[in-house]
C-alpha positions in Angstrom: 20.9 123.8 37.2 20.1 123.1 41.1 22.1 124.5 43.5 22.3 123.8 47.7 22.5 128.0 48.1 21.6 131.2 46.5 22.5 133.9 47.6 20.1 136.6 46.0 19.5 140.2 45.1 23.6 141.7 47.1 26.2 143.9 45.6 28.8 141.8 45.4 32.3 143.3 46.5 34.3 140.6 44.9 37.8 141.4 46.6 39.8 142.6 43.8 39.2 146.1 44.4 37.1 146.7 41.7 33.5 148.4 42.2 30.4 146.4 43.4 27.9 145.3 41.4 24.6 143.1 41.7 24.4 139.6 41.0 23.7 136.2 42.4 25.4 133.7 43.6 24.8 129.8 43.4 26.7 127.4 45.3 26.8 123.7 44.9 28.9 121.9 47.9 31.5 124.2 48.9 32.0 126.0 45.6 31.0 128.8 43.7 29.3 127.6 40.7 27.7 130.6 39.2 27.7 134.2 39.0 24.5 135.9 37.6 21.0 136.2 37.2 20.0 132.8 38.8 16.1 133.6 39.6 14.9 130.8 37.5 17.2 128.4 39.6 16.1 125.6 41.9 18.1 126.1 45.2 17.6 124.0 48.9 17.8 127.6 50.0 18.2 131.2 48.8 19.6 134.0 51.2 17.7 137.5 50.4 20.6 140.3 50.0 19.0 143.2 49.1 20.8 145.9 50.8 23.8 144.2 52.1 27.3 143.3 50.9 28.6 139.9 49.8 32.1 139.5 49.9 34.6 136.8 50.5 35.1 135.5 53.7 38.0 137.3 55.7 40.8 136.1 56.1 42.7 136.7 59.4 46.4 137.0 57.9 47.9 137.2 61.5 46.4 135.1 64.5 47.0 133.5 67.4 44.3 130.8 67.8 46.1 127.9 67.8 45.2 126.1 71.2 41.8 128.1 71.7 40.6 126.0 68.8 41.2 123.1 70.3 39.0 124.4 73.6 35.9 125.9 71.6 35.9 125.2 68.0 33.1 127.3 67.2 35.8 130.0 67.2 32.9 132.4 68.2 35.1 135.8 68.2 36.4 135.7 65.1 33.8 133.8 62.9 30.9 136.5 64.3 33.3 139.3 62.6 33.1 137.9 59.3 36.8 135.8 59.4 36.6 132.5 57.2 39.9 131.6 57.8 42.8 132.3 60.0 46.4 132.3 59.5 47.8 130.9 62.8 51.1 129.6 64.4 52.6 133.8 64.0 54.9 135.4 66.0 57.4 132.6 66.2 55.2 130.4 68.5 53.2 127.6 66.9 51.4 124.6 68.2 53.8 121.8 67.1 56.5 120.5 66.8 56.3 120.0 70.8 58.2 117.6 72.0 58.1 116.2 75.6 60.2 118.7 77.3 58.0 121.7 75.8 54.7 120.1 76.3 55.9 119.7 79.9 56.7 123.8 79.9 53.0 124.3 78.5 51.9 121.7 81.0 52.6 123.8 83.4 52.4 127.4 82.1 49.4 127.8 79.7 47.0 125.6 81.8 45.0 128.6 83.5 44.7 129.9 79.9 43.0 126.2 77.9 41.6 124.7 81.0 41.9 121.4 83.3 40.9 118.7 80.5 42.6 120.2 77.7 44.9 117.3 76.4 48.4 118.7 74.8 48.4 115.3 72.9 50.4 115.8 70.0 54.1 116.1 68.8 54.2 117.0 65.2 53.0 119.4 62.7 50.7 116.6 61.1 49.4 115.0 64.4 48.3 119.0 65.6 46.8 119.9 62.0 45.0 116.3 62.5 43.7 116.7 65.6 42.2 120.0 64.5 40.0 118.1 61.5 39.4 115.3 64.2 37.3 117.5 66.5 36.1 120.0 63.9 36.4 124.2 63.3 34.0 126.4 62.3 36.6 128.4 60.4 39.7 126.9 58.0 43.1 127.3 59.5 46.0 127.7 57.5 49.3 126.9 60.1 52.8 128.6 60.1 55.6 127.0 62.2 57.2 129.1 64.7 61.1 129.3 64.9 60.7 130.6 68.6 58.9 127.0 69.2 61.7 125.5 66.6 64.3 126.5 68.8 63.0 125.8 72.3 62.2 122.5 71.1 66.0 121.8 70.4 68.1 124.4 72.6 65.0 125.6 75.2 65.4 128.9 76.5 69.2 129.3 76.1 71.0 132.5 74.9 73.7 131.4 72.5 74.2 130.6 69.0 73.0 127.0 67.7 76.1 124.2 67.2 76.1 122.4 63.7 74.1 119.9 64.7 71.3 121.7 66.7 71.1 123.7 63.2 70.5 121.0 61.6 67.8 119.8 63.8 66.2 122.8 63.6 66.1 122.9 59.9 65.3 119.1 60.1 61.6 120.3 62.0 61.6 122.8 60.1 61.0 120.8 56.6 59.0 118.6 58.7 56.3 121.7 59.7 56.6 122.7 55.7 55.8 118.9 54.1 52.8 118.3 56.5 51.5 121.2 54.7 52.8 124.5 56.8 52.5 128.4 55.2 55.8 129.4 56.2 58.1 130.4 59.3 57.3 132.7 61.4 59.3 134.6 64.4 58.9 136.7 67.6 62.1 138.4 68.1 61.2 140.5 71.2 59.9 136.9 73.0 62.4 134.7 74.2 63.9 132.1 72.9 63.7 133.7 69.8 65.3 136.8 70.7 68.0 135.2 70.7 68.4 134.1 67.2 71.3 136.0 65.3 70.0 136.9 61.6 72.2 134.0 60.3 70.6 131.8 62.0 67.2 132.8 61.0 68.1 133.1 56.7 69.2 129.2 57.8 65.6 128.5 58.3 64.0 130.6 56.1 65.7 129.1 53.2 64.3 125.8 54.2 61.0 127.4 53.6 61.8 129.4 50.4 62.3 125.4 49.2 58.8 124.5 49.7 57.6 127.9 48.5 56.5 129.3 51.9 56.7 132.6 53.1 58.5 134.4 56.4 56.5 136.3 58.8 57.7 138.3 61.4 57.4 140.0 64.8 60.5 141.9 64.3 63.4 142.8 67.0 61.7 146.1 68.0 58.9 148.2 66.7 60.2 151.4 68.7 63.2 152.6 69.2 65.1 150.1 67.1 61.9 150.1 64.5 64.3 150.4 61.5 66.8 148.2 62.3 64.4 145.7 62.7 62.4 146.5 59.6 65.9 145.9 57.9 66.8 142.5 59.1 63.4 141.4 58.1 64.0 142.6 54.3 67.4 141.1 54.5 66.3 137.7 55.7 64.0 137.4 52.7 66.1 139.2 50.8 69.2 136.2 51.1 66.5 133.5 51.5 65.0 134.0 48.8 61.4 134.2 50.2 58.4 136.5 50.5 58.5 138.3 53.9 55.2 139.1 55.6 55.9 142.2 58.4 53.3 141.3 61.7 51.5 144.3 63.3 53.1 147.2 61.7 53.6 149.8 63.5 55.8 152.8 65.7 55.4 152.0 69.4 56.8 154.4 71.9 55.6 158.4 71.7 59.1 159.6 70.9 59.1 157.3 68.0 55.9 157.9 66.4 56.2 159.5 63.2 58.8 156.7 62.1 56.3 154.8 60.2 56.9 157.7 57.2 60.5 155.8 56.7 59.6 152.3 57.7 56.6 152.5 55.1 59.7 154.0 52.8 61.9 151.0 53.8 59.0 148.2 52.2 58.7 150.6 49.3 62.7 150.7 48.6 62.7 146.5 49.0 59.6 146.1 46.4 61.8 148.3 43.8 64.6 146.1 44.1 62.6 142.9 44.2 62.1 142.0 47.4 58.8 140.9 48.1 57.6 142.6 51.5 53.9 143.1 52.7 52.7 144.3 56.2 49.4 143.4 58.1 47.9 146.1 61.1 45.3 145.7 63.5 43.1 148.9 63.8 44.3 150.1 67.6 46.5 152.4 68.9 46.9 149.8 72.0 49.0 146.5 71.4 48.9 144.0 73.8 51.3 140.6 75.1 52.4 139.5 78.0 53.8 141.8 81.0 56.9 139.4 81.1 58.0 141.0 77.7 58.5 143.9 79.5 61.7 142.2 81.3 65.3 142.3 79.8 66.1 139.6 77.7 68.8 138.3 80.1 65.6 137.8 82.8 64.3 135.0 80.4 67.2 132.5 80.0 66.6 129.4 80.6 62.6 129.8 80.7 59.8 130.7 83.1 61.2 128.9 86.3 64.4 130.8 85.6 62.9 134.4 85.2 60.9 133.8 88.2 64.4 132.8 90.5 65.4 135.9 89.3 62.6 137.7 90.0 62.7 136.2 93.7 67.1 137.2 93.5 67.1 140.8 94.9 70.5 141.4 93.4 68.9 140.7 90.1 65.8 142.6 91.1 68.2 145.5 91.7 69.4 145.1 87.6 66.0 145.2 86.6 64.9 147.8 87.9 68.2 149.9 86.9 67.4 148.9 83.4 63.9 149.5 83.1 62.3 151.4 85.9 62.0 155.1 83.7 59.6 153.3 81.3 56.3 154.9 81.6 54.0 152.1 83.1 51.1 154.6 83.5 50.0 153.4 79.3 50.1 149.9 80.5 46.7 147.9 81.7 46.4 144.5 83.2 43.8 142.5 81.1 44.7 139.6 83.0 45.7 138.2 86.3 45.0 135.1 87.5 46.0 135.5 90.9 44.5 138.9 91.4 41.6 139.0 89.2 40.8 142.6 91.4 43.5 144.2 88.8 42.1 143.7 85.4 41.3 146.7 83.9 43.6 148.7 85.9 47.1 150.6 85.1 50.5 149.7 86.5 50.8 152.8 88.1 47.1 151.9 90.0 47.9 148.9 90.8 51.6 149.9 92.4 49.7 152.3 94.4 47.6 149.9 95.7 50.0 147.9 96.9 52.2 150.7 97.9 55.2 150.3 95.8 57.4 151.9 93.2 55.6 150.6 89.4 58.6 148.5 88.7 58.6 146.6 91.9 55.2 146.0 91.5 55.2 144.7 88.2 58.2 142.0 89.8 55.7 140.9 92.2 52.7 140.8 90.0 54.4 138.2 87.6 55.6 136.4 90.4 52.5 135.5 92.1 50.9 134.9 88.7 54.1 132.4 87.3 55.0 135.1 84.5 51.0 134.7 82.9 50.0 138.2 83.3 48.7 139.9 80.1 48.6 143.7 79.5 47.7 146.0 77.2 49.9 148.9 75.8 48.4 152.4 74.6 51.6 153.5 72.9 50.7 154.1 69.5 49.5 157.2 67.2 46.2 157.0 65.4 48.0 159.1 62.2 50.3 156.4 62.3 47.7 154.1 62.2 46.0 155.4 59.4 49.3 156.1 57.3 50.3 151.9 57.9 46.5 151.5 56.5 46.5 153.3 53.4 49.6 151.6 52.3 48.8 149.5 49.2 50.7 147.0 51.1 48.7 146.4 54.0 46.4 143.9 55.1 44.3 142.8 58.0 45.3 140.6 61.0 43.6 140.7 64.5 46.9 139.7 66.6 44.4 138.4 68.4 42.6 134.6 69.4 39.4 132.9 68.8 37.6 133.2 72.0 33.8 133.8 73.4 32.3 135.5 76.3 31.8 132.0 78.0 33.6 129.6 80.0 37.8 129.5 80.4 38.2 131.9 77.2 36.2 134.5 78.7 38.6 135.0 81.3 39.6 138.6 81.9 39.3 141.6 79.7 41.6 140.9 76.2 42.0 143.4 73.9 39.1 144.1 71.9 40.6 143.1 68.3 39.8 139.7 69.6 35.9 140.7 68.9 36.5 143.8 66.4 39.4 143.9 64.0 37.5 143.9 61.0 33.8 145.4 61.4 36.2 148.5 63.2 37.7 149.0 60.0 34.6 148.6 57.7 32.4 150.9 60.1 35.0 153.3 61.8 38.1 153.4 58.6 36.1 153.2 56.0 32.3 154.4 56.8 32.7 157.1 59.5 36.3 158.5 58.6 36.9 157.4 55.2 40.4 156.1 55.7 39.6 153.7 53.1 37.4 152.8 50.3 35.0 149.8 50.8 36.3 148.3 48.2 40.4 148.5 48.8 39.3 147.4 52.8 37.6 144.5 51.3 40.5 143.4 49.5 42.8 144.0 52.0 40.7 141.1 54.2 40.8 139.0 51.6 42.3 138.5 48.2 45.8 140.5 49.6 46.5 137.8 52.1 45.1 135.1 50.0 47.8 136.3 47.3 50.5 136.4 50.1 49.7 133.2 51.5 49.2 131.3 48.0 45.3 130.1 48.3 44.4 130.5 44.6 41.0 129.2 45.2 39.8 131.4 48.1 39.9 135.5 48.8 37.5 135.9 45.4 34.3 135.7 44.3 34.9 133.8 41.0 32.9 130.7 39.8 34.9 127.5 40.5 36.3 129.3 43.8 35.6 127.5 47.3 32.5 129.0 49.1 33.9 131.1 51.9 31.5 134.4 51.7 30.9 136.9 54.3 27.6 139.2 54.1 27.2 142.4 55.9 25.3 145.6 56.0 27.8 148.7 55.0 25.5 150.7 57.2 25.5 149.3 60.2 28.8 147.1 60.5 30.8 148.3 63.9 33.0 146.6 66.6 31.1 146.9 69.8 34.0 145.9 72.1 36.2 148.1 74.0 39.6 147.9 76.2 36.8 147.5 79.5 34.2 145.7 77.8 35.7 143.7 75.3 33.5 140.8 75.4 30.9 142.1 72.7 30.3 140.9 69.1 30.4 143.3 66.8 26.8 144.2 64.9 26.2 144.2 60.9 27.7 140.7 60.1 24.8 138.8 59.1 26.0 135.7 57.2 28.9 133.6 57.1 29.7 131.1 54.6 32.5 128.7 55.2 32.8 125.9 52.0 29.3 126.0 50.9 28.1 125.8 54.8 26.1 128.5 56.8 27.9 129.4 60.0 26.1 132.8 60.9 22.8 132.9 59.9 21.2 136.9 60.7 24.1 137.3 63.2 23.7 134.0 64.9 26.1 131.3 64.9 24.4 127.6 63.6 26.9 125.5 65.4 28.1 124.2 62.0 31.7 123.6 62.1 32.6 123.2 58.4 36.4 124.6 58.7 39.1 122.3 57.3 42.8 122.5 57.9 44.6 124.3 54.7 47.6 122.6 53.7 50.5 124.4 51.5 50.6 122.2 48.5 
């Protein structure tokens, strides 16, 4: 038989878990067709390797690359780490539906972030997933809807409870996300307006998904002080929706709270006995990282951006905020990006209040201010034993929390965390090479068949004949993340191919410019 690749002479983790073991593989199109001995075979190409690891391509179960597609498609950060495909639309903010009133919001407020030309030109779920095939990805996307972006498209950035009829609209886009093809529903409960969601209201939604056999992803309402609570309502929305429910970012912000992933690890286990199905997804940092804004009370938010920055101009309300928050320690906080004071990036709250010679709370008033609520931080307040405890779980899998971005042009703006660059060559040459957190084998799987299983793509997240050919080669010796919190705008070393359907995308840690990615629809 002739095939278009071979890929020749690897040990071939196949993602199950089980051990490696050498073989070819032969692709026709954008398929496996054969696992073996294929020296005798006629190929257009064969790929020599000896020495390195062939694996399915990653998959990214947690992402936020929705719009940065749409500005470089070659998806350079994420494809150069070995990610196939990327599950996008998480935290409760997705790119559609978007009607006029919200593209007008994004209009004005994400801008700085996409760049001049970039054309917010859709409305639906469909016309988004469209446009994305219409310019061409190197990587496949597989789209969640976001309830946050659910509800400000109906009730904008108000704090109450839905009336009958908004309900009903927002289940109305809901289905309407779920039949173009969406994964599931996902929510940001910290980030307004989804904060302020009551748990009815969210089970409403999510059994609108449990109908087309999606699954519920969530930023839950706290991941410090109210970690358990929140890891609660997340089981019981799936729990009376009768859905699978996908945990974002795992983790115990907050130093007197670390220690509490022992019982929220506890909390999954207890759900899975009773028969609820619960996973979790981690990023490999004891830093997280959002926006400086979600450092405000929620009452600071209602009624959107133009609102929270009247607010932030009110001294009697500027008098609140800092009553309410001004004990938080702002010295673990670093400004990654500013776009007014570029001069700040890379340096702590407590550096930059001193600098301008105020208390760290007023400061951070004034920073968000002058940069119209788009500043972006990052947050060391996690434990690395907590860390590694989340990772071991059987339940875990991989998600960067992070977008698809490159050193160059309007996405290389700034200094963004470095799971942007490194989420999975970190855990492949820190977790599992250097401190043994982890078998290569049960990492493997937990980049690829784990959140293929939790998404529901039977035909990718294996190495199996008849599977599509998304496969990911790299050197067990040499894989590493290269970027840090200061420098983070390094690719990481040891990825040397990339295979997305049948199509070479990295070839010896290059990117071809192919753009072979395809929208995954549910269904």
């Amino acid at each position: 038989m002739d095939f278009d690749l071979i890929i020749q002479g690897g040990a071939i983790l196949d993602g199950s878990g089980n051990p490696w073991f050498k073989a070819d593989v032969g692709i026709v199109d954008d398929h496996i067709e054969a696992i073996g001995h294929l020296n005798g075979a006629k190929a257009e190409r064969r790929i020599n390797a000896e020495g390195l690891i062939v694996a399915p391509g990653f998959i990214d179960i947690h992402s936020h690359s929705d719009f940065t597609l749409l500005v470089d498609p070659r998806a350079e950060s994420k494809i150069r780490q070995g990610v196939t495909t990327e599950v996008v639309g998480n935290c409760g903010a997705s790119a559609a539906p978007q009607n006029a009133e919200v593209r007008a919001y994004r209009e004005k407020f994400m801008r700085t972030r996409l760049g001049e030309d970039f054309q917010f030109d859709w409305e639906t779920m469909a016309e988004y997933m469209a446009k994305l095939e219409a310019q061409g990805i190197a990587l496949n996307v597989a789209p969640l809807v976001g309830h946050g972006t659910i509800r400000q498209n109906v009730m904008g950035f108000e704090d109450r409870e839905p009336t009958p009829e908004e309900l009903e609209e927002m289940k109305r886009l809901t289905a309407e996300a779920m039949e173009a093809g969406a994964w599931g529903l996902s929510t940001g409960l910290i980030y307004p307006p989804g904060c302020y969601a009551k748990t009815e209201e969210i089970i409403e939604l999510a059994k609108v998904v449990a109908k087309y056999g999606g699954i519920y992803a969530s930023h839950i309402r706290g991941e410090g002080d109210t970690l358990l609570e929140a890891v609660r309502e997340a089981i019981e929305i799936g729990e009376k929706a009768g859905l699978p429910v996908e945990i974002s970012h795992f983790k115990a912000s907050g130093k007197r709270n670390w220690g509490k992933t022992r019982e929220s690890l506890r909390l999954v286990e207890e759900a899975r006995r009773r028969g609820v199905d619960v996973t979790i997804d981690q990023y490999p940092y004891t830093a997280s990282s959002t926006g400086l804004s979600a450092y405000l009370p929620d009452w600071v938010h209602v009624g959107g951006v133009e609102a929270m920055l009247e607010r932030l101009r009110n001294p009697e309300d500027r008098r609140r905020i800092k009553e309410e928050v001004g004990d938080r320690d702002w010295s673990i906080i670093l400004v990654v990006v500013s776009n007014r004071h570029p001069e700040y990036e890379g340096l702590r709250i407590t550096e930059i209040a001193e600098k301008m010679d105020k208390e760290p709370v007023e400061a951070v008033m004034d920073l968000l201010l002058e940069d119209e609520g788009q500043t972006w931080i990052v947050a060391f307040g996690m434990s690395e034993e907590d860390v590694q405890r989340v990772m071991r779980s059987p339940y875990m899998m991989v998600g960067s929390d992070g977008r698809a971005i490159s050193p160059h042009g309007v996405l290389g703006k700034g200094k963004p965390h470095p799971r942007y660059y490194g989420t999975f060559p970190r855990i492949l040459g820190r977790y599992v090479r250097e401190l043994g957190v982890l078998t290569l084998e049960e990492a493997v799987r937990k980049m690829t068949s784990a959140p293929a299983r939790r998404l529901g793509l039977w035909d990718r997240g294996l190495i199996r004949p008849g599977f599509k050919a998304d496969i990911t080669i790299f050197n067990p010796d040499t894989v590493i993340d290269k970027a840090t919190f200061m420098e983070p705008h390094q690719y990481p070393e040891g990825i040397e191919y990339v295979i997305v359907n049948g199509t070479v995308v990295i070839d010896e840690g290059e990117h071809t410019g192919a753009l072979p990615g395809r929208v995954l629809r549910r269904g």
